[in-house]
N, C-alpha and C positions, 0 to 999 in steps of 0.2 A: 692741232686737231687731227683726228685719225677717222677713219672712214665710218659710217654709220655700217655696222656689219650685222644687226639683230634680224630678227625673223619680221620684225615690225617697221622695216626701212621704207615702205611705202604708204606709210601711215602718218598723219598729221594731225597732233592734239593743240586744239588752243585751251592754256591752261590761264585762267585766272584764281589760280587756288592760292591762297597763301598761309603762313604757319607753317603747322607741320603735317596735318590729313593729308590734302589734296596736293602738297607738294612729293612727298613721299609717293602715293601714288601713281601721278604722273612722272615722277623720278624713274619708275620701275619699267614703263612704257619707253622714256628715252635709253636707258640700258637694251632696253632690247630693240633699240634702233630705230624707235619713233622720233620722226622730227616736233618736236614740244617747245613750241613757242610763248613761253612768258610772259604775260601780259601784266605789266605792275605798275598800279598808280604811281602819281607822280614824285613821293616823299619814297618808293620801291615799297616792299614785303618788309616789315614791321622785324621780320626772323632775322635780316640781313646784317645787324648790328649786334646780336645775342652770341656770347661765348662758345666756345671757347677762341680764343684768340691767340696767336703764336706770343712768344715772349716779342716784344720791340715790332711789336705789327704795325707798320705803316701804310693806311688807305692810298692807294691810286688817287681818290677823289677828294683825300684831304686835305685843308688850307695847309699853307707853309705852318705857320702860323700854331696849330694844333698839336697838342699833344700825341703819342703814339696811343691807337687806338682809339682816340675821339672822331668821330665821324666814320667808324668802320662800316663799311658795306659789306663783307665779305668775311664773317665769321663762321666756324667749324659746322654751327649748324645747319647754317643757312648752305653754306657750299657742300655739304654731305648729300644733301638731297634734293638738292635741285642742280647737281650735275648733268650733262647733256641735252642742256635747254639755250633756249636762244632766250634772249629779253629785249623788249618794243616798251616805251613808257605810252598810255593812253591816259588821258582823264575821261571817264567816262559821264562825265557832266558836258564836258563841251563835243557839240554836234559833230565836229570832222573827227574826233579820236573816235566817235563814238560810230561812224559810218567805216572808220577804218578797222575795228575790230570786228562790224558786220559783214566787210570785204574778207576777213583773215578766214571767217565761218563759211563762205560762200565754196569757199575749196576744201574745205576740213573734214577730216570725218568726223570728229567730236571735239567737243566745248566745254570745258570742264570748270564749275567754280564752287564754291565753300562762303558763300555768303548767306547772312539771316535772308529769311523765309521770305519772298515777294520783294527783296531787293533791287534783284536784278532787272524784273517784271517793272519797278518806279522807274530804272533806268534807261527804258526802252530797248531794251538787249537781252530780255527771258525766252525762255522755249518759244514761245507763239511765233515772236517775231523772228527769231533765228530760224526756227522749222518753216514760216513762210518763205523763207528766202531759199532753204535748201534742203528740199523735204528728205532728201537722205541722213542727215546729220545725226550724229549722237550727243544729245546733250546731258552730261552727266551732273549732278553735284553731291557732296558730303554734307550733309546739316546734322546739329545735334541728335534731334530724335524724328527723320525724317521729316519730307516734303507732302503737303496735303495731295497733292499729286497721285502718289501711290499708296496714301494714307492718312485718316487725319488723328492726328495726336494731340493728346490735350496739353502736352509739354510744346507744341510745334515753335512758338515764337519764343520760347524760352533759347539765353544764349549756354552755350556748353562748352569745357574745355575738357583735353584727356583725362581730369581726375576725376570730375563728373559722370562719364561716361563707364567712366573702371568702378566705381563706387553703386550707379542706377544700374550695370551690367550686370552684378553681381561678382567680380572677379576680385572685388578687394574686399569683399568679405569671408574668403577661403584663402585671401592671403596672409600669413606673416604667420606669430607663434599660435598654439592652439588656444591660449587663453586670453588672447585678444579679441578684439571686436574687429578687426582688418586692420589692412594695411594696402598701400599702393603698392605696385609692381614696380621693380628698376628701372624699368624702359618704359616711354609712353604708349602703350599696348590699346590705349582708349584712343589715338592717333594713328596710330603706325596699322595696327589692324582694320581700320575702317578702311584707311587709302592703299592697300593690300586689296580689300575686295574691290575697290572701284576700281581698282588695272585692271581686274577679271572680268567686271561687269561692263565697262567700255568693251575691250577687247571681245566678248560674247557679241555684244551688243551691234559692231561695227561688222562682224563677222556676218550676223544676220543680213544687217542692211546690204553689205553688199551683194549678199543673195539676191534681196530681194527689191531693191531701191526704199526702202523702208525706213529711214529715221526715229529715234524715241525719244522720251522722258526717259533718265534711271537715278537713281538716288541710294545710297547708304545713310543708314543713317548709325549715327556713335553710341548710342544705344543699343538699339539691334544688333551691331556688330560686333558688340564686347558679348552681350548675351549668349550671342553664337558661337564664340570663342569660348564661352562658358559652359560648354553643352553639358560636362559634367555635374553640374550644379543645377541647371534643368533636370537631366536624367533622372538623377538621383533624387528628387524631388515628384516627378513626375510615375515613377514607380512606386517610392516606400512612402510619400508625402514626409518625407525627413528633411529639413534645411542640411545642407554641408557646413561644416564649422569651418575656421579659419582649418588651412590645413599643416600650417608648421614645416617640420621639416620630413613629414613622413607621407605615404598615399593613401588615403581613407579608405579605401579595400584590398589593396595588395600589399605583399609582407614579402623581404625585405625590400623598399622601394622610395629610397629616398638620399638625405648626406647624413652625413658621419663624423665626426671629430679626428683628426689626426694629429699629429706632432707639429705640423706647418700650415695649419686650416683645415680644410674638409675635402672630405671625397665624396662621388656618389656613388651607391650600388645599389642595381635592381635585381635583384635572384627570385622573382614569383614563381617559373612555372621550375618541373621539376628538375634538370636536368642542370640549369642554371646552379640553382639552391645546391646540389649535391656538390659540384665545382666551388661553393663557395666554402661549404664544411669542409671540402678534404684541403683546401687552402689555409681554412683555420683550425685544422687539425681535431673539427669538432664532428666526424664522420658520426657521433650516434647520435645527432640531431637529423640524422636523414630520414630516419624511422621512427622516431620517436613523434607518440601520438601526438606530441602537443605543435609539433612542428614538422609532419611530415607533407602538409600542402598550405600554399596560401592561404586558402581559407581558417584555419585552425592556427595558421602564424598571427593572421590576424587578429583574432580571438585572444592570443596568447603575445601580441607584441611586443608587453614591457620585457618579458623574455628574450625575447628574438633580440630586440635592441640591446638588451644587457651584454649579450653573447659578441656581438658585433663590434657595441660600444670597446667593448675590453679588447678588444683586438686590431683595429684599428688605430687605438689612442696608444698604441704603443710603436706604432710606425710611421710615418712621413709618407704625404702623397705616391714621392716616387716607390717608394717601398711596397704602396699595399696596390697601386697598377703594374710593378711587375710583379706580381704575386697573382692577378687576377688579370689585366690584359689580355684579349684574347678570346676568354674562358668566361669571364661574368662578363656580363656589362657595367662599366665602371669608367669613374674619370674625373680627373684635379678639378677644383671649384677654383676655375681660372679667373686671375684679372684680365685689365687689358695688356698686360706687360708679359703675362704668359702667353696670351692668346700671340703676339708679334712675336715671339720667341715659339711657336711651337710649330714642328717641322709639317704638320697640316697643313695650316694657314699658308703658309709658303706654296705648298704643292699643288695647291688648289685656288691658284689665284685672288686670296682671300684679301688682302691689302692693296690698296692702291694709292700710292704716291703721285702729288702731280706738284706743280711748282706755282705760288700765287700768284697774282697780276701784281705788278708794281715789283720794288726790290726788297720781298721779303723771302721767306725761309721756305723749302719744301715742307709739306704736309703729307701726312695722311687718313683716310678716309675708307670705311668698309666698301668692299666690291660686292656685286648684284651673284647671288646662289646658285641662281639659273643659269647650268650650264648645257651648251649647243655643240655638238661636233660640226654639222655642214655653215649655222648660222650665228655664230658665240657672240651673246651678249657682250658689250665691249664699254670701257671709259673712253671714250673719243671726244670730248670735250667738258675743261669745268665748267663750275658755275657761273652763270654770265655777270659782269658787272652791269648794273641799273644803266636800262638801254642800250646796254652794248652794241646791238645787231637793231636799234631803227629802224638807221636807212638801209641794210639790208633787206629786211622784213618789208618794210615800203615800197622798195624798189621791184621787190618778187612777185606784190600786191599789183602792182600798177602794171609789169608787164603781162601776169593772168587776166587782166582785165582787156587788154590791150589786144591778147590773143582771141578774146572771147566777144 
């Protein structure tokens, strides 16, 4: 383990999130050097066994006895994003786990969980009674379509997962070919982006309190969140009352603005305003498309797209990624429609601390896992600890419990 080095090293989340929202997250908080203490029932977080798993992965926690990979705690998705977290096992049904997770709030600045709607509230550990105990606090959660709290929704007790969320948000219906009715996104963007806003809305939130001693309610909800991620689809709705189609592989107002066909896959290029588009004609040797009416600005490209693509299409399909970026590098904006295999092989991701290796518990194989964007010159977000094994830091967590108590 390496030092908590983020902008958020005096910060303390107790997170009871689990999956992928509220872990995500709270993931993004410990990057940037929040101490994020882990709170997971007693069988741990459900994600902790879900793939990807190294070839011959053997559990720390597994019987002799077991298979490789049976009883995994510690799979790729689970350890991706709950890196830099400590983990306490609680049962929040019996009284002392459940006085010990009131202790962990009593110092905390926020409380963070992702359970259905008035769960927490049967469990004697919701807003009221944490805010009673430490009226500063931030208590945050992610629910499918908001908490009646900040809103009531008539989906509110309904349960939700990321496709749900991409599908009511509108964002898988502008996805995939144009003659489709949607598609999902490659990434859980109905997940990933909800618990994106909740680092910011904690983070806002804790900000305020300490101004002011002030504590709150805050909620995302996965709905909301995809929608707002979808402002294009509002806009564009909101202006011409036009639905957006699926969008394909092109930009529904801007021309050229999308990928392309090559010799080894696809590329993308954006050339909309002018200066771009002329760099892209004298590249493909088509300079009298620069004045020419039917494609002398985006708008009129637009109009006239099947054109614009035909031009492209034919030019492109006759070269190989690396061909038509150095032909346009620089000049257009452009760029290989990478795997993950290019993405490790490309001199970026190197340069920019984009990967990070760390070595599992037990005697298996090093990994790796994407590193946090967010970059700091005085205070750099840092990997200084993986994912915990189920309860790993207990009696740590305990022990820290008992002496703030002790102090106080």
């Amino acid at each position: 383990m390496s030092e908590r080095t983020g902008p958020l090293s005096d910060v303390t989340i107790v997170d009871c999130t689990m999956a992928l929202a509220g872990p995500f997250g709270t993931g993004l908080l410990g990057d940037l050097g929040a101490d994020v203490i882990k709170v997971e029932p007693p069988k741990g977080d459900a994600s902790r066994s879900v793939p990807p798993l190294p070839e011959n992965y053997v559990s720390p926690s597994a019987r002799f006895d077991e298979e490789p990979g049976v009883g995994c705690d510690f799979g790729g998705y689970f350890a991706s994003i709950n890196r830099n977290k400590r983990s306490i096992v609680l049962d929040l049904k019996d009284a002392a786990d459940k006085e010990m997770l009131l202790e962990l709030c009593d110092s905390a600045d926020a409380i963070v969980e992702n359970m259905r709607v008035g769960v927490m509230d049967k469990l004697g550990v919701g807003y009221d009674v944490v805010h009673a105990r430490n009226a500063a606090i931030v208590y945050g959660c992610i629910r499918g379509f908001g908490d009646p709290r900040t809103g009531e929704s008539p989906y509110a007790d309904w349960p939700a997962y990321d496709i749900v969320a991409q599908s009511m948000g509108g964002i898988a219906h502008i996805t995939g070919p144009e003659t489709g009715t949607g598609y999902p996104a490659g990434v859980s963007v109905g997940d990933i982006y909800p618990g994106t806003l909740l680092a910011l809305g904690l983070v806002a939130a804790i900000h305020h309190a300490r101004r002011t001693g002030e504590g709150q309610f805050m909620d995302v909800g996965m709905y909301d969140a995809v929608a707002f991620l979808s402002e294009t689809v509002i806009a564009n709705y909101g202006y011409t009352r036009d639905s957006l189609g699926a969008r394909g592989e092109h930009h529904p107002n801007l021309c050229p603005f999308g990928l392309f066909p090559v010799q080894d896959g696809s590329v993308s290029i954006a050339a909309p305003g002018p200066g771009h588009w002329r760099a892209l004609c004298e590249a493909m040797g088509r300079e009298d498309l620069i004045t020419d009416e039917r494609t002398r600005n985006t708008y009129v490209r637009r109009q006239n797209q099947d054109l614009v693509l035909d031009v492209i299409y034919q030019w492109t399909g006759a070269l190989t990624k690396q061909q038509v970026v150095e032909r346009l590098g620089g000049k257009v904006p452009c760029g290989p429609v990478n795997t993950a295999e290019d993405i490790f092989a490309d001199p970026h991701a190197a340069a920019r601390g984009m990967i990070t290796e760390f070595s599992l518990p037990g005697d298996n194989p090093d990994v790796s896992i994407i590193a946090n964007p967010i970059k700091f010159t005085a205070t750099p977000a840092n990997f200084h600890r993986r994912a915990p094994m189920l309860g790993e830091h207990g009696d740590e967590i305990r022990s820290s419990v008992e002496k703030s108590i002790e102090r106080n």
